[in-house]
TIVO-2410 file (N, C-alpha, C; in nm, 3 decimals):
# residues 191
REC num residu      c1      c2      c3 atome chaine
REC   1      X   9.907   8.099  12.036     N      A
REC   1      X  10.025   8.110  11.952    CA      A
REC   1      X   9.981   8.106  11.807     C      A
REC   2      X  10.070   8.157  11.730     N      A
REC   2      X  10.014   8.191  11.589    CA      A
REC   2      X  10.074   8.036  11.500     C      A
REC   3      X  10.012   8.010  11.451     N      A
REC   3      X  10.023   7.858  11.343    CA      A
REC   3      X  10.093   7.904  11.242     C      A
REC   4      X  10.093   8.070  11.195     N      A
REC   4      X  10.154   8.146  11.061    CA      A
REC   4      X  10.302   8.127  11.087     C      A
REC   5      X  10.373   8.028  10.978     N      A
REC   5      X  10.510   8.076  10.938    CA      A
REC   5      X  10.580   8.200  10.930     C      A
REC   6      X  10.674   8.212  11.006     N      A
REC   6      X  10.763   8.346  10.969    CA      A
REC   6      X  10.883   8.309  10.826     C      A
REC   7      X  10.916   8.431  10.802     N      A
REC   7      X  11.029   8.379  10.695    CA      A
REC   7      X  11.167   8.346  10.760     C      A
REC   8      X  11.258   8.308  10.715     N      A
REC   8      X  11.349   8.233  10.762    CA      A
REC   8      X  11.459   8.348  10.820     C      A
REC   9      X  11.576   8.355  10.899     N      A
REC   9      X  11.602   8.466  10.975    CA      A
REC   9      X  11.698   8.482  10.863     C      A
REC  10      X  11.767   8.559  10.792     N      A
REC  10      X  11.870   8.565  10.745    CA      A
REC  10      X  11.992   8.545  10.811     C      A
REC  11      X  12.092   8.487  10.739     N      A
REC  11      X  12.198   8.402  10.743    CA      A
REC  11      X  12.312   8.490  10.661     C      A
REC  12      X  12.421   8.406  10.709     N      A
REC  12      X  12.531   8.461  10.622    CA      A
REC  12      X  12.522   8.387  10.499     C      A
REC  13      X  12.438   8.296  10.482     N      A
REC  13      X  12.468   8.250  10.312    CA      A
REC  13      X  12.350   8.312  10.208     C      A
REC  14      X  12.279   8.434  10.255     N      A
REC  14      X  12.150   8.487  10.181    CA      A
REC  14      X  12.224   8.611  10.217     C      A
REC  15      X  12.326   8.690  10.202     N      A
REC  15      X  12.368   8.749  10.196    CA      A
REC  15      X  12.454   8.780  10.041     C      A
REC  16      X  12.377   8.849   9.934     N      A
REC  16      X  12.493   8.859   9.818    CA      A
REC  16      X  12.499   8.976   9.796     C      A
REC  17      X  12.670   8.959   9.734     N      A
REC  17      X  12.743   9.104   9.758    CA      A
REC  17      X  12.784   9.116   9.859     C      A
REC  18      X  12.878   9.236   9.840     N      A
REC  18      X  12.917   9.312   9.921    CA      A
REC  18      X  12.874   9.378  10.088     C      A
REC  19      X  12.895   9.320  10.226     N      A
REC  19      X  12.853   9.358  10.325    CA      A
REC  19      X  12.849   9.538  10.340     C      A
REC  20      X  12.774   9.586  10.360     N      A
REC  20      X  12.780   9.743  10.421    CA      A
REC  20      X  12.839   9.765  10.512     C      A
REC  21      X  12.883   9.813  10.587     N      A
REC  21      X  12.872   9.903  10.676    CA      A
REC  21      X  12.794  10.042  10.649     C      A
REC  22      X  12.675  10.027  10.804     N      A
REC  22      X  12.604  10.143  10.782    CA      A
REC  22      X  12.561  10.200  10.923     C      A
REC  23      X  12.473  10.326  10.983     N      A
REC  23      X  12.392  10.301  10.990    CA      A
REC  23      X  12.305  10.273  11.040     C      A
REC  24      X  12.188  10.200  11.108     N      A
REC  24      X  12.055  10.155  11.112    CA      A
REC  24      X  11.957  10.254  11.131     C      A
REC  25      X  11.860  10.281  11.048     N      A
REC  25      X  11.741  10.349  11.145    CA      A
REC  25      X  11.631  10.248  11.209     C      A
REC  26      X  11.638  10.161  11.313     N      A
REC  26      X  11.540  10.077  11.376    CA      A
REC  26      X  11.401  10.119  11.463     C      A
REC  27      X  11.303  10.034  11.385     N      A
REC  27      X  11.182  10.081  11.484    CA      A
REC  27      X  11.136   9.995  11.540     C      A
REC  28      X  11.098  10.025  11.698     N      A
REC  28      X  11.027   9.896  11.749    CA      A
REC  28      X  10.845   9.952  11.778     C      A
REC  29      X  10.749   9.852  11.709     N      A
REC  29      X  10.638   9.926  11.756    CA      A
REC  29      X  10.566   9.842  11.769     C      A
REC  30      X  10.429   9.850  11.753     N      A
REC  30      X  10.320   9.761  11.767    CA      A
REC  30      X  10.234   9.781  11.925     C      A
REC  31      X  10.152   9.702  11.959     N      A
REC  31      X  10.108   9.688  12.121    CA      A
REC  31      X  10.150   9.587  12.196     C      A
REC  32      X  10.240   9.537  12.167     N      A
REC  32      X  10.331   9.442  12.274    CA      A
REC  32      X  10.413   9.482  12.392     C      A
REC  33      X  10.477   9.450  12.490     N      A
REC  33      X  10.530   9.510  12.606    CA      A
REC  33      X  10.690   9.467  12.509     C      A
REC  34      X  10.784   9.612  12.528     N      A
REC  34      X  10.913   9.517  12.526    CA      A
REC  34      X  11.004   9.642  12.398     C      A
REC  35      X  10.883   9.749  12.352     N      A
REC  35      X  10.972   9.816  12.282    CA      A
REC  35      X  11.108   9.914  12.292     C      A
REC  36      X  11.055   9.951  12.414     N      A
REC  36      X  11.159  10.074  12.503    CA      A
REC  36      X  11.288  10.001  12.555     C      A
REC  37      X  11.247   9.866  12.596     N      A
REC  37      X  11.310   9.739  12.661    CA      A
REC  37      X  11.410   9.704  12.573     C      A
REC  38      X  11.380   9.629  12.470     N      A
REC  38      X  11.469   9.629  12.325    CA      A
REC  38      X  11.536   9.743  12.308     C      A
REC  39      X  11.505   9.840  12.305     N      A
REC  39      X  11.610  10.026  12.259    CA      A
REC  39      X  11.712   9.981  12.347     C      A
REC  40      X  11.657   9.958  12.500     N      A
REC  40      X  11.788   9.993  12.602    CA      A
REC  40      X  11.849   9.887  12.589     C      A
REC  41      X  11.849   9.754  12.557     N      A
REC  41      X  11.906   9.633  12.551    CA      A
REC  41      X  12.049   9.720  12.425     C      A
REC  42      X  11.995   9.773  12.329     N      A
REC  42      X  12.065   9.803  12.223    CA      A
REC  42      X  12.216   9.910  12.301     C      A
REC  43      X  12.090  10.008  12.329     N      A
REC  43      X  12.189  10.098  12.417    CA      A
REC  43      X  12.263  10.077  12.495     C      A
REC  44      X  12.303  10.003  12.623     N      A
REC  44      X  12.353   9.910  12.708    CA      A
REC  44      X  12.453   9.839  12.622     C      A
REC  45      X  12.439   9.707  12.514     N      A
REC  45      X  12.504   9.692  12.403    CA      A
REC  45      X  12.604   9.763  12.370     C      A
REC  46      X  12.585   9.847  12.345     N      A
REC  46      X  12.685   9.970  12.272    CA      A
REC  46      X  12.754  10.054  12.353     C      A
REC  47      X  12.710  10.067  12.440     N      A
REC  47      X  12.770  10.105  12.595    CA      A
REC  47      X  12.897  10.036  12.631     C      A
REC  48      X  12.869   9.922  12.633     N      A
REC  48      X  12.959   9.843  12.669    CA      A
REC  48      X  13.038   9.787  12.591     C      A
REC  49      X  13.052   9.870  12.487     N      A
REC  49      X  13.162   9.844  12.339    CA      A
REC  49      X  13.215   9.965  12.339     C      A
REC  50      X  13.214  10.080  12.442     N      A
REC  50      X  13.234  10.218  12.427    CA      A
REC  50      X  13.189  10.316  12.322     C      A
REC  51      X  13.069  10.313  12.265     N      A
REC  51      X  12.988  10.389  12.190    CA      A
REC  51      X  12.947  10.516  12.259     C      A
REC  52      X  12.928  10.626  12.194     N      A
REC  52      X  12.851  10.703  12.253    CA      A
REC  52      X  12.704  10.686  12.222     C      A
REC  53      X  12.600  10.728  12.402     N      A
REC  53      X  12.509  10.704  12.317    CA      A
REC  53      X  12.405  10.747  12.423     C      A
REC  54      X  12.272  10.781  12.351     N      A
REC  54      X  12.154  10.871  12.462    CA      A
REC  54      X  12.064  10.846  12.464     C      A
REC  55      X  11.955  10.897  12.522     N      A
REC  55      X  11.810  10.836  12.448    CA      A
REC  55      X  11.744  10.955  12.495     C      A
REC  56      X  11.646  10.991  12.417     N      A
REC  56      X  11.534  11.101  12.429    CA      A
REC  56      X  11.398  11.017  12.411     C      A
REC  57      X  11.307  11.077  12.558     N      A
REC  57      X  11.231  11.033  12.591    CA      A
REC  57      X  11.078  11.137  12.603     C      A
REC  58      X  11.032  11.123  12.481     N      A
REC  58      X  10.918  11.194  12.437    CA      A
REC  58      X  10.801  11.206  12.490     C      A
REC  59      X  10.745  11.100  12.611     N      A
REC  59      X  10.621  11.073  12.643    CA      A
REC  59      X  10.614  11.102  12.791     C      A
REC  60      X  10.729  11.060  12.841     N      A
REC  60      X  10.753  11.031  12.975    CA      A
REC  60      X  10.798  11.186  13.043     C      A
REC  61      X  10.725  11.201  13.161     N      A
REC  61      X  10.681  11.339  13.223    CA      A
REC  61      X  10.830  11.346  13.225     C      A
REC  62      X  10.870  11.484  13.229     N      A
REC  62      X  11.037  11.565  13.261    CA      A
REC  62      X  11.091  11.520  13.402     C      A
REC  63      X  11.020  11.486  13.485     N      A
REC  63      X  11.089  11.463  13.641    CA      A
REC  63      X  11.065  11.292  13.659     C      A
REC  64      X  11.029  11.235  13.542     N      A
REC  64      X  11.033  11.076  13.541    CA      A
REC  64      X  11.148  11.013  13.609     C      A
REC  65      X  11.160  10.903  13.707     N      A
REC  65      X  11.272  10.841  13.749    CA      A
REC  65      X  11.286  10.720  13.753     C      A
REC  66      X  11.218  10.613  13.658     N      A
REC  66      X  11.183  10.499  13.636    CA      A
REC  66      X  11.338  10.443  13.623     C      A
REC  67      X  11.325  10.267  13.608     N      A
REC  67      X  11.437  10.239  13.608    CA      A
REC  67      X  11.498  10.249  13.507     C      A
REC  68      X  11.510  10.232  13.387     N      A
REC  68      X  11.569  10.299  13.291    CA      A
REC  68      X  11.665  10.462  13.310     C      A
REC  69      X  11.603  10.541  13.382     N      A
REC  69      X  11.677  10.675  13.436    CA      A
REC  69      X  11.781  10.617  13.519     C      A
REC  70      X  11.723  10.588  13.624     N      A
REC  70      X  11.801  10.541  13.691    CA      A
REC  70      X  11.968  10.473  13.710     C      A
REC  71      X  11.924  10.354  13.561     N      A
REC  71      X  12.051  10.279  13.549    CA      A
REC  71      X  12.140  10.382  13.482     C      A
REC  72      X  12.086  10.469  13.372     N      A
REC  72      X  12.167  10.514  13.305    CA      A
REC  72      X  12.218  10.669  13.381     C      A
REC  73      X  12.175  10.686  13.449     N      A
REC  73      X  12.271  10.775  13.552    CA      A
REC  73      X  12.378  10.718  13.619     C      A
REC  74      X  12.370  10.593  13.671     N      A
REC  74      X  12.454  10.519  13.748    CA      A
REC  74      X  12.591  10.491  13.662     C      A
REC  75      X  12.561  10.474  13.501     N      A
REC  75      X  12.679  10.405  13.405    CA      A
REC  75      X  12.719  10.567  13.329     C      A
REC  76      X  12.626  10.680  13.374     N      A
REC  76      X  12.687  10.801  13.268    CA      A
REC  76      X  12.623  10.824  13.166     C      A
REC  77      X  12.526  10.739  13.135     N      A
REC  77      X  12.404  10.795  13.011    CA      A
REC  77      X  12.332  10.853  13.000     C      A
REC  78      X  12.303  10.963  12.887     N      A
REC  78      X  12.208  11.064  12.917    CA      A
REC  78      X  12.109  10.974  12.889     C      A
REC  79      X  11.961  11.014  12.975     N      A
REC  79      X  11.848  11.022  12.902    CA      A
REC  79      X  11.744  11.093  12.999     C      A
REC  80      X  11.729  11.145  12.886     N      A
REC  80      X  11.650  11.268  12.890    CA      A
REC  80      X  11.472  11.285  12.853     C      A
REC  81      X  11.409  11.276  12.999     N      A
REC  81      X  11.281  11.272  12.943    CA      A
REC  81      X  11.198  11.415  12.925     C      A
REC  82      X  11.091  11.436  12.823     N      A
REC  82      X  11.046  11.582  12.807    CA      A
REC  82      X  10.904  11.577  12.743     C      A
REC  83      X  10.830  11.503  12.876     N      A
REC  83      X  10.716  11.515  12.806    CA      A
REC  83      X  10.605  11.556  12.887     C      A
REC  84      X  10.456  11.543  12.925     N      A
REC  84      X  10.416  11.558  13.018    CA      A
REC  84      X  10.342  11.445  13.102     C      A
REC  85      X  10.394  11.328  13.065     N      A
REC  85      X  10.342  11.186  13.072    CA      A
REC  85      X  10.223  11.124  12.972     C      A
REC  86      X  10.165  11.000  13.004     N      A
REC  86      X  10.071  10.962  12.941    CA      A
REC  86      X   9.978  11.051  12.862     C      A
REC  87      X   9.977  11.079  12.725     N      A
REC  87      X   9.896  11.178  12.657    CA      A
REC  87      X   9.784  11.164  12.700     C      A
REC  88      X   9.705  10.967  12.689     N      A
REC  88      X   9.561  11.011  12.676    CA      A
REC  88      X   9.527  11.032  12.847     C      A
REC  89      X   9.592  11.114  12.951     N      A
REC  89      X   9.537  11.185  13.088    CA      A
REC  89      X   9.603  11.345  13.031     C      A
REC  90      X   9.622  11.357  12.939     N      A
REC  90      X   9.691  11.490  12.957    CA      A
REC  90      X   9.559  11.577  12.981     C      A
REC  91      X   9.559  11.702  13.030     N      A
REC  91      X   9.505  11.777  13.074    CA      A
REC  91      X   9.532  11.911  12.954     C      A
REC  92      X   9.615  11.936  12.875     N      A
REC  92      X   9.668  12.017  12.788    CA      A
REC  92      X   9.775  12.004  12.679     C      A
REC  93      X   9.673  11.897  12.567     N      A
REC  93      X   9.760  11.831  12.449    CA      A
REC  93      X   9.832  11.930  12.404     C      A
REC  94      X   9.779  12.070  12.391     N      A
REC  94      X   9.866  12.159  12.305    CA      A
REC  94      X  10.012  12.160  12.388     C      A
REC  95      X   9.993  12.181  12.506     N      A
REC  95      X  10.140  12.167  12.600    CA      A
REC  95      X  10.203  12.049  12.580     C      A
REC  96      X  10.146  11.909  12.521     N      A
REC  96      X  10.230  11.809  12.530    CA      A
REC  96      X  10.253  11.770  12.397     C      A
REC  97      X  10.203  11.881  12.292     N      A
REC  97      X  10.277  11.870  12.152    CA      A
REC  97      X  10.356  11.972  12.167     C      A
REC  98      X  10.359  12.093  12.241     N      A
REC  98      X  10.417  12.192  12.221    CA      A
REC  98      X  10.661  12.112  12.249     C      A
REC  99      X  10.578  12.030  12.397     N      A
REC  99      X  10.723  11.957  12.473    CA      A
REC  99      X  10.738  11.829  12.359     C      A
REC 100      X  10.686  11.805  12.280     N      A
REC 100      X  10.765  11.715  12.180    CA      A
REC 100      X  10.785  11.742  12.039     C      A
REC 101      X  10.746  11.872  12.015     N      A
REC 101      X  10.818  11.957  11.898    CA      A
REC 101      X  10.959  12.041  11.986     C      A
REC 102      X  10.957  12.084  12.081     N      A
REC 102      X  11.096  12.123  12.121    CA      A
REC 102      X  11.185  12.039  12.132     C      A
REC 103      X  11.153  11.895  12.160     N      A
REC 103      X  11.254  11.802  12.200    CA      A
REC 103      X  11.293  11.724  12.051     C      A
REC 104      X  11.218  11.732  11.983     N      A
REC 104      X  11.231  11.715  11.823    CA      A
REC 104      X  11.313  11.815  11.797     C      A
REC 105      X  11.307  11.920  11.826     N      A
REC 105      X  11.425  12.018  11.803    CA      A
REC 105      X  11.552  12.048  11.849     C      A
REC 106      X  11.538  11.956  11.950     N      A
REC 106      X  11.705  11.931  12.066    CA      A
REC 106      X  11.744  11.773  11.927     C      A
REC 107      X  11.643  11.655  11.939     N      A
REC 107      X  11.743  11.580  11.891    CA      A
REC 107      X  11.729  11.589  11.730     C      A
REC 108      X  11.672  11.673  11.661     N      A
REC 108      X  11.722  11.724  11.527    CA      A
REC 108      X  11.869  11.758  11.526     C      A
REC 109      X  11.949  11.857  11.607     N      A
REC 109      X  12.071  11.928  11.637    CA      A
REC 109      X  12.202  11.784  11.693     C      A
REC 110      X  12.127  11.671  11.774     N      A
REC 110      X  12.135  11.599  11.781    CA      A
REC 110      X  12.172  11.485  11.726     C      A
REC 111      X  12.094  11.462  11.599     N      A
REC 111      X  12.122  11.398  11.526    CA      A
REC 111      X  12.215  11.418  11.449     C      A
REC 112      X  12.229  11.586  11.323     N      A
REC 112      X  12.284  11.629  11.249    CA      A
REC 112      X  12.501  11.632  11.319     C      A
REC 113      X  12.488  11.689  11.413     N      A
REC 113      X  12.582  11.687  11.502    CA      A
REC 113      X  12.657  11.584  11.457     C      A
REC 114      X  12.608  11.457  11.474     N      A
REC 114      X  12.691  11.320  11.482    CA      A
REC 114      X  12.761  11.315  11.657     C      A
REC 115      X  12.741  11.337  11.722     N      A
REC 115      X  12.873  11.338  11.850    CA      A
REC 115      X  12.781  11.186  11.928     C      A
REC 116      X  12.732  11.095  11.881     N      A
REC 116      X  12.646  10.999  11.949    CA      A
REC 116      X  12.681  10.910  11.804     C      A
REC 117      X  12.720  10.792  11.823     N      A
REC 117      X  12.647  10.615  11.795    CA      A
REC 117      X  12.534  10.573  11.816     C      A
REC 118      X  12.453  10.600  11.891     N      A
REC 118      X  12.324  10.590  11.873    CA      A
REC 118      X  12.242  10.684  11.970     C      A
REC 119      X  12.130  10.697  11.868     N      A
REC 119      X  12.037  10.745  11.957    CA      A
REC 119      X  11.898  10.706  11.979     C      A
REC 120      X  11.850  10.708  12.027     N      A
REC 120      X  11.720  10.658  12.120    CA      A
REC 120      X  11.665  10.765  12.098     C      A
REC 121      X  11.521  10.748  12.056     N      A
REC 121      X  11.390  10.848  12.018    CA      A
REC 121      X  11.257  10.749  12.036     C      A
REC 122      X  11.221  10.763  12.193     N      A
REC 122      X  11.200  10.692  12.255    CA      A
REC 122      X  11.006  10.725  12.256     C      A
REC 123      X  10.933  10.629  12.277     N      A
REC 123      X  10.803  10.687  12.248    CA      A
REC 123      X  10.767  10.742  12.135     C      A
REC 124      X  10.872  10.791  12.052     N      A
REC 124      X  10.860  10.889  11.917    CA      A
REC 124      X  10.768  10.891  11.832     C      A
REC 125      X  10.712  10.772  11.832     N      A
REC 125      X  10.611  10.748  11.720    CA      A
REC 125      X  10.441  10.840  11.756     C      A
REC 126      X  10.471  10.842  11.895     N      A
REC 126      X  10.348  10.923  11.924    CA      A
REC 126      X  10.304  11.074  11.832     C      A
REC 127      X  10.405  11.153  11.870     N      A
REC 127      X  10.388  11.291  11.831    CA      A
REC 127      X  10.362  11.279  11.704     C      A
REC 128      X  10.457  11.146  11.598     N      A
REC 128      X  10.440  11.150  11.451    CA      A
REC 128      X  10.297  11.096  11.440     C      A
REC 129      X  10.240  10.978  11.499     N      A
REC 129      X  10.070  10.947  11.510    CA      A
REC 129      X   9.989  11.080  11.485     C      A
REC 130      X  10.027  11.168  11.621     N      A
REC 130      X   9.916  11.259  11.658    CA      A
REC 130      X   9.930  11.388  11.567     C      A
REC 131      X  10.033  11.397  11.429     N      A
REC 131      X  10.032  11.467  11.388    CA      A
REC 131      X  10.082  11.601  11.422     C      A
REC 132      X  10.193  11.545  11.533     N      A
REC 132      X  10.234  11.723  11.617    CA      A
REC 132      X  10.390  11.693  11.517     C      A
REC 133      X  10.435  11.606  11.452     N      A
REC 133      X  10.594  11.627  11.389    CA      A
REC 133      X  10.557  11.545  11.295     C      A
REC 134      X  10.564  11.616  11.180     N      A
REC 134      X  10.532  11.570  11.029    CA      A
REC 134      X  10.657  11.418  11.009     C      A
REC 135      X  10.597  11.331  10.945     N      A
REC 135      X  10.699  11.231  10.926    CA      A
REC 135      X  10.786  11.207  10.826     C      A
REC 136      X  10.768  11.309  10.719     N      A
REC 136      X  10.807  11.355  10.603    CA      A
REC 136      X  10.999  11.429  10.699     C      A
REC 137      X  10.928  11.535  10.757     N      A
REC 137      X  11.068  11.589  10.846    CA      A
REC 137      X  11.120  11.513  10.937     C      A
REC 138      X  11.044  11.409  10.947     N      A
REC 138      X  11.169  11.245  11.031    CA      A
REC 138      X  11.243  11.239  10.942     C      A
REC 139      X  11.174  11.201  10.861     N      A
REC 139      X  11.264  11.116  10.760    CA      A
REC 139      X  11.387  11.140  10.654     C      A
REC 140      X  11.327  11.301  10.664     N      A
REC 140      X  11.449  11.382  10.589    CA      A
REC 140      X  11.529  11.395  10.670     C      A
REC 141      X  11.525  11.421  10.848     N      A
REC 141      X  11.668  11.469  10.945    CA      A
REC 141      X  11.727  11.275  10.914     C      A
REC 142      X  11.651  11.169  10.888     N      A
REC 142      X  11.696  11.007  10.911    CA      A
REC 142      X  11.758  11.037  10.792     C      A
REC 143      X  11.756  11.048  10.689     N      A
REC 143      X  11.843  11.037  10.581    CA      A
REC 143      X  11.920  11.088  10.556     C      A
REC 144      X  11.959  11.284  10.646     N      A
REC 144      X  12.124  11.327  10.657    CA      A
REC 144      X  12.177  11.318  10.754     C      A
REC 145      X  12.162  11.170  10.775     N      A
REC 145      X  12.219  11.212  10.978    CA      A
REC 145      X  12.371  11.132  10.878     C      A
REC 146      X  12.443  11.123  11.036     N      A
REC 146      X  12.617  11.065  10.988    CA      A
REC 146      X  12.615  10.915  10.904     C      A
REC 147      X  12.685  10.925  10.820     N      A
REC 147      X  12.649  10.785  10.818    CA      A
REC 147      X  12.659  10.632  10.918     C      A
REC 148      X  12.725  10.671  11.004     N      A
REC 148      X  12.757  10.544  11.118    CA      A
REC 148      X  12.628  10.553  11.222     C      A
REC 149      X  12.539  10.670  11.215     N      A
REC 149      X  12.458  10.689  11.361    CA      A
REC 149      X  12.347  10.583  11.333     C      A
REC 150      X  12.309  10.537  11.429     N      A
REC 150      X  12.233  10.434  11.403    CA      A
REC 150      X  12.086  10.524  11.556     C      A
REC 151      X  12.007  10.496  11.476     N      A
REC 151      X  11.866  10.554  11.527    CA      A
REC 151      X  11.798  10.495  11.584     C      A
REC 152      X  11.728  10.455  11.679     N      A
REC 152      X  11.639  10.369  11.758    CA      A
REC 152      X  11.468  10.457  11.769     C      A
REC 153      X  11.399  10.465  11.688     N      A
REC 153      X  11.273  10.506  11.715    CA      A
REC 153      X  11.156  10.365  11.808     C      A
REC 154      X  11.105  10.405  11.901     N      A
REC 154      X  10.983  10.324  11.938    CA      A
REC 154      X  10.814  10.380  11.983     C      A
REC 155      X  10.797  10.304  11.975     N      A
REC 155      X  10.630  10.384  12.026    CA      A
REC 155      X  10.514  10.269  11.954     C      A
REC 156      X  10.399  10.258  11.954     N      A
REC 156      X  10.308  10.207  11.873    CA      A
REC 156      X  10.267  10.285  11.784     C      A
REC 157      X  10.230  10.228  11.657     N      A
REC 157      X  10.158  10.297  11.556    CA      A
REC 157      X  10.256  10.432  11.470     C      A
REC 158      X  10.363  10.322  11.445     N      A
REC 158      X  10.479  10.367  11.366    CA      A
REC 158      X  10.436  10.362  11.214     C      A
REC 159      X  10.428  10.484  11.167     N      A
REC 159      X  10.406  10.605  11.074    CA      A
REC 159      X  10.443  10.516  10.948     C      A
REC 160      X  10.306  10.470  10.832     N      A
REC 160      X  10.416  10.419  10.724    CA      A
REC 160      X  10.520  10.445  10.649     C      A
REC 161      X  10.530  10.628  10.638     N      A
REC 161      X  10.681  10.638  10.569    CA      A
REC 161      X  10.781  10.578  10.684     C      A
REC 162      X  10.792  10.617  10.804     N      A
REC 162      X  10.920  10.579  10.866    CA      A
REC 162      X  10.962  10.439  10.860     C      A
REC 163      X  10.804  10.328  10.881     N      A
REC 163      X  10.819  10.205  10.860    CA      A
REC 163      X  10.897  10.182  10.676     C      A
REC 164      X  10.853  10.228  10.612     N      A
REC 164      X  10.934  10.216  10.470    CA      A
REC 164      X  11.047  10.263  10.466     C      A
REC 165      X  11.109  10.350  10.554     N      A
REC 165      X  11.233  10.439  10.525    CA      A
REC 165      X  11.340  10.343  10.596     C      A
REC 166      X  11.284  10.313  10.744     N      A
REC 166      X  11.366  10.171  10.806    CA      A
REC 166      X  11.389  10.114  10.774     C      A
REC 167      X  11.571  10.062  10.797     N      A
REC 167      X  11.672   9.942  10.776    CA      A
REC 167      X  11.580   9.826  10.880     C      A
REC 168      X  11.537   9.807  10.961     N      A
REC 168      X  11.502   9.725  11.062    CA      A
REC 168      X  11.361   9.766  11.141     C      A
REC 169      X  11.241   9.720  11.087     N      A
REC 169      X  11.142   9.700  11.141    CA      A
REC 169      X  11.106   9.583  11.271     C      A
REC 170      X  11.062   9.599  11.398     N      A
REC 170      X  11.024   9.492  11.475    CA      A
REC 170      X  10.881   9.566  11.512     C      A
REC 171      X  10.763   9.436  11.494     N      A
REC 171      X  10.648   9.463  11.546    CA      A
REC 171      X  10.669   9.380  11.708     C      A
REC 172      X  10.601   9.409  11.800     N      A
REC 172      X  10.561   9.389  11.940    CA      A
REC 172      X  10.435   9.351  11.935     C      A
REC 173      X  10.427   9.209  11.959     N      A
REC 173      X  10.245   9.151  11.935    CA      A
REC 173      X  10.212   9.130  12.108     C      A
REC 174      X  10.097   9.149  12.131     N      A
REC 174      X  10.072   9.081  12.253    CA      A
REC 174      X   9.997   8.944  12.283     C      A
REC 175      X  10.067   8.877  12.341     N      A
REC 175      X   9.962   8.711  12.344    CA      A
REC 175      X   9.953   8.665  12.486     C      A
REC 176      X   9.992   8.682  12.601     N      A
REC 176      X   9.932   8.739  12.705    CA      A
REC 176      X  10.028   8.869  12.769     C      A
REC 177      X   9.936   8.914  12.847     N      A
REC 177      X   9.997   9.053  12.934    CA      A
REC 177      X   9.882   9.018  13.099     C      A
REC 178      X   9.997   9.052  13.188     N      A
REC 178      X   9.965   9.025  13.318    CA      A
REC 178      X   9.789   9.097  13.327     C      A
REC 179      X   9.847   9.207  13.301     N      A
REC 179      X   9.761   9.384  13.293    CA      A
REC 179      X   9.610   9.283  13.307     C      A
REC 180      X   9.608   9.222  13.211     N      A
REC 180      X   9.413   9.203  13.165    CA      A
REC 180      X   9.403   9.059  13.256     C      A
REC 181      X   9.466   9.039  13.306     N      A
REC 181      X   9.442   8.931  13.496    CA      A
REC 181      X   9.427   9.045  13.602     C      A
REC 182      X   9.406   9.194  13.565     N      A
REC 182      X   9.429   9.268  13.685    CA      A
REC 182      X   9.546   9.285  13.801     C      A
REC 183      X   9.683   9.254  13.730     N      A
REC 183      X   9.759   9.260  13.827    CA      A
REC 183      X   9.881   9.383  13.741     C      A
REC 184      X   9.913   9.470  13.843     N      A
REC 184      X   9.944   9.590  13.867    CA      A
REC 184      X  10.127   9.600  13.791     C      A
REC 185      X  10.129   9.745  13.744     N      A
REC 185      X  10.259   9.724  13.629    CA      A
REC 185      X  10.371   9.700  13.764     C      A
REC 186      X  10.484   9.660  13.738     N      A
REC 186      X  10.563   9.630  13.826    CA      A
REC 186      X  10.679   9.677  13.808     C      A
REC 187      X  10.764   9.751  13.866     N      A
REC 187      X  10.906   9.820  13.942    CA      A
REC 187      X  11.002   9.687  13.896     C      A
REC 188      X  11.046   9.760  13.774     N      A
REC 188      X  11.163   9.677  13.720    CA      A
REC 188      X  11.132   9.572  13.600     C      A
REC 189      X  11.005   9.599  13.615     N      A
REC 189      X  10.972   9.504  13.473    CA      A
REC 189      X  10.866   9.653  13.343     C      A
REC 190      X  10.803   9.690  13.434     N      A
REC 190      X  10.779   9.827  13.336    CA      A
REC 190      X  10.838   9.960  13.311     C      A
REC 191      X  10.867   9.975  13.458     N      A
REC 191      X  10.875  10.068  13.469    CA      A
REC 191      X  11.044  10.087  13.588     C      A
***
């Protein structure tokens, strides 16, 4: 466990001025387990306040049926995966930048639209890492989207403009993970 102080959580009395309404563009990243986990906690959330709301899933092969798919078929939520799975087994990066510049181009239309409360851009940070979707053109579709849409980006190794452009940064640290005891990802907790 870390001995380092965090800063104090904000409160309603470190609040001056005027409250917003806005909004959020949130990122969850880092190498911790729990980022995708957090999105859907959000999504679910808002679900159940009658929001509209989706998630696009950048990494995860197109015929993926993990539980996350799953639930949100069962309640009526899109999500939509379009990728060709795990990059570092891909067999043909150009094909798996090619499927996350198109799907960058579904939730560009997506975004601008407004017809969603939130959206989920799930894994996202990858393609902006690997240099297949400039982060400069994140950040410009993040800054004319509606003003109420609130954005959920996750992935590791979240891009410093997007980290600067974000209302809500969360890093994901790891301090243990089953994984490095050798015991196997598990049905309903990863995946």
């Amino acid at each position: 466990m870390s001995t380092q102080q965090s800063a104090p959580e904000p409160g309603p009395q470190s609040v001056k001025g005027p409250r917003i309404n806005k909004g959020l563009v949130i990122v969850n990243t880092g190498n911790g387990k729990g980022k995708t986990t957090a999105a859907m906690g959000v999504l679910f959330r808002a679900w159940g306040r009658d929001m509209k709301v989706t998630m696009l899933q950048f990494i995860k092969h197109t015929t993926a049926n993990f539980g996350e798919q799953r639930a949100a078929q069962k309640i009526g939520v899109t999500v939509r995966a379009m990728g060709d799975g795990f990059t570092w087994r891909s067999q043909d990066l150009e094909q798996s930048a090619d499927l996350a510049r198109a799907l960058w181009e579904d939730a560009k239309e997506i975004i601008a639209t407004g017809g969603y409360d939130v959206v989920i851009l799930d894994e996202f940070t990858y393609p902006m890492h690997y240099g297949w979707i400039p982060v400069e053109d994140v950040v410009e579709v993040l800054r004319n989207r509606p003003d109420m849409l609130h954005v959920i980006i996750t992935g590791r190794h979240a891009p410093e403009g997007l980290v600067e452009f974000a209302d809500l940064v969360t890093e994901m640290n790891v301090v243990k993970h089953p994984y490095h005891s050798g015991i196997k990802a598990q049905p309903g907790i990863e995946f």
